[in-house]
N, C-alpha and C positions, 0 to 999 in steps of 0.2 A: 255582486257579493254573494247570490243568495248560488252561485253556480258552483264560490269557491270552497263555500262550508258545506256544499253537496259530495262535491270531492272529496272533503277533506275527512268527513263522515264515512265514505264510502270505502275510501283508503286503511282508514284505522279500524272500519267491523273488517275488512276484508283481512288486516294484519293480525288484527285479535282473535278470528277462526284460524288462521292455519298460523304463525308467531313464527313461519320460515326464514323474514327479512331479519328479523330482533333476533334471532337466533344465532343467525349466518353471521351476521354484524358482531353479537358478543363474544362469542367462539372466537371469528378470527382475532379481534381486539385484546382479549385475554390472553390466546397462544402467544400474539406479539410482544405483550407484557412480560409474558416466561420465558420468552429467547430473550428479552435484554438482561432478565434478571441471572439468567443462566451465562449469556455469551459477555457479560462485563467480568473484566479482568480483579479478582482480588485486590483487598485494597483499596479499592475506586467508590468504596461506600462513603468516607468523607464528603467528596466532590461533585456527589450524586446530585446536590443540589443544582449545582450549575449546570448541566446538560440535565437535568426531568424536564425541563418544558420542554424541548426537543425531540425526547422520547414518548413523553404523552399522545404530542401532535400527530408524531409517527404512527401511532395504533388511533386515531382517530380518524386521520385521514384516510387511510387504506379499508378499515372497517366502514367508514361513509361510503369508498367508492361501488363497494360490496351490495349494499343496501341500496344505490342509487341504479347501479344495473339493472334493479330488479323495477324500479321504479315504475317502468312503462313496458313491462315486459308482459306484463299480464294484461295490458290493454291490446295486443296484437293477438289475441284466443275472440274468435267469430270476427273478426274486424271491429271489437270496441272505437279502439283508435278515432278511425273515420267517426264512430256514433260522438266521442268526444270533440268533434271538429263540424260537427251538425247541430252542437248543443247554442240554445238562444246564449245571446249576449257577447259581451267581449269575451275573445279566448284569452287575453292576460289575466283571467279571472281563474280560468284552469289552471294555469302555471300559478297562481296564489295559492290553490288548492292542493295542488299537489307538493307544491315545495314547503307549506304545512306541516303535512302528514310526514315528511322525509326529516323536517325539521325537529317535529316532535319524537320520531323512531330514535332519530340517532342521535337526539338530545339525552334518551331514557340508556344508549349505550353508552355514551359518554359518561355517566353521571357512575354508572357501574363499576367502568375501566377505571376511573378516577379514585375510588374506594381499593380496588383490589391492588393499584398501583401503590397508594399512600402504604399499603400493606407491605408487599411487596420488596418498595425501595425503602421502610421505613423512612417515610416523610408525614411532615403531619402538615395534613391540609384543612382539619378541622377549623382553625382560627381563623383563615382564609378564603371558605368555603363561598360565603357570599360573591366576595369580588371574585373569586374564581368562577363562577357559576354566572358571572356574567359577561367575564371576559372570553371564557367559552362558546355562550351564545352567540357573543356578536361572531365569533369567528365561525359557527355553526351554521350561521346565517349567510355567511359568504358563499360556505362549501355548499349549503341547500339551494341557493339562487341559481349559482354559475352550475352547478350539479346537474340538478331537476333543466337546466335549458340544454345540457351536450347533452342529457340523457335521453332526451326528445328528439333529439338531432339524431342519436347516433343508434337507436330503441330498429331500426327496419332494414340496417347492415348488417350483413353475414359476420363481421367482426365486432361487435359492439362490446363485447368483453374486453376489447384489445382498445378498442377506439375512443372508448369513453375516458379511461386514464389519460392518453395521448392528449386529447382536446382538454381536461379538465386539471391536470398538474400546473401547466403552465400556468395557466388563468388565477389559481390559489395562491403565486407566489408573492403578492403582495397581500392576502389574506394571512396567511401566515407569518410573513415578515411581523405583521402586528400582533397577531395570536402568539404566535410565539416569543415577541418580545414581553409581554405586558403577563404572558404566567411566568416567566425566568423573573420580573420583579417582583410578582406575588410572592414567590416559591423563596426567593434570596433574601429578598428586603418589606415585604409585609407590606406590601404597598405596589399601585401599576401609576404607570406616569402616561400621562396626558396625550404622548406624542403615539400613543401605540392603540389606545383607547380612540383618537381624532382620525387614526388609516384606517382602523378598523370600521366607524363610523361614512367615512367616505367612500372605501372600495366597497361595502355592503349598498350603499343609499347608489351610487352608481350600475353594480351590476343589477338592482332590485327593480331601478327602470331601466335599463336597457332588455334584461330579460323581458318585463312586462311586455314594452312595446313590443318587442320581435317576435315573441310568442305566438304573432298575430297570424306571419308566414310559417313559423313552424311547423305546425299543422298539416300546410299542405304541401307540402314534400314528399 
């Protein structure tokens, strides 16, 4: 534990001197914001409701994949990597630490997008804020698990910009299925239902030990 909140510490001074992830991550999140609000057809402002949660997820996912590139990119400057694969204890301790600090980045750009978006499509997310803010996380938590483990994997390939979306799309699409069902019922009907909240709780509790455990070989690849 005491390895994960080492990390997790070291991740967030390191993001809070140079703000290059949170940056990269907002920027692109926001641009994406303004091309659906620009590329939707007149009109379509009624209906808006029914596809935002779709177009939320959209600028969330793309802006996490961003952020999670970077995740381990700064451990390959002098051979960190190796230092972090020498460290005492379990290494599923590292992968808690690291998918933390990812979790809290693109928690803080989420919560942004989410504001300028209410703006935006004129939607009001204020009365729904809570359960939206948690049905975000748990899906938050999916993308930080399954993320932080391809980006491990994929962190020492000459393509790892390319590689990391390929391995990590897939893997999201029963995270989303539930993220994205359970804001389309916040956003429509002021309320998330059970079935979308209970995938969300099982594909996170699933990939959060399988990561753990394999975290273990990761490393040494």
């Amino acid at each position: 534990m005491n390895t994960a909140l080492a990390i997790l510490w070291k991740d967030l001074v390191t993001e809070w001197r140079s703000r290059d992830r949170v940056i990269a991550m907002l920027l692109f999140s926001l641009l994406v914001v303004m091309v659906f609000h620009f590329a939707l057809p007149t009109g379509t402002q009624d209906g808006i409701a029914e596809n935002a949660a779709g177009l939320l997820w959209v600028a969330y996912v793309f802006a996490s994949i961003i952020g999670l590139n970077r995740s381990f990119s700064l451990e390959l400057e002098n051979d960190a990597l190796s230092g972090l694969a020498l460290a005492p204890g379990e290494r599923g301790w590292i992968f808690v630490g690291k998918a933390l600090a990812n979790f809290i980045l693109i928690g803080i750009v989420d919560t942004v997008t989410a504001f300028v978006f209410a703006i935006a499509f004129d939607i009001n997310l204020l009365d729904i804020a809570l359960s939206l803010a948690g049905v975000v996380a748990l899906g938050n938590l999916g993308i930080c698990t399954a993320g932080t483990l391809f980006s491990a994997m994929s962190v020492r390939t000459r393509l790892r910009e390319v590689l990391l979306p390929i391995l990590l799309l897939p893997a999201l699409f029963p995270v989303l299925a539930g993220a994205v069902a359970g804001t389309r019922d916040l956003i429509v009907e002021g309320a998330v239902t059970f079935e979308a909240i209970q995938l969300l709780l099982v594909i996170d509790g699933i990939y959060l030990v399988v990561s753990f455990l394999s975290f273990e070989y990761i490393l040494d690849e």
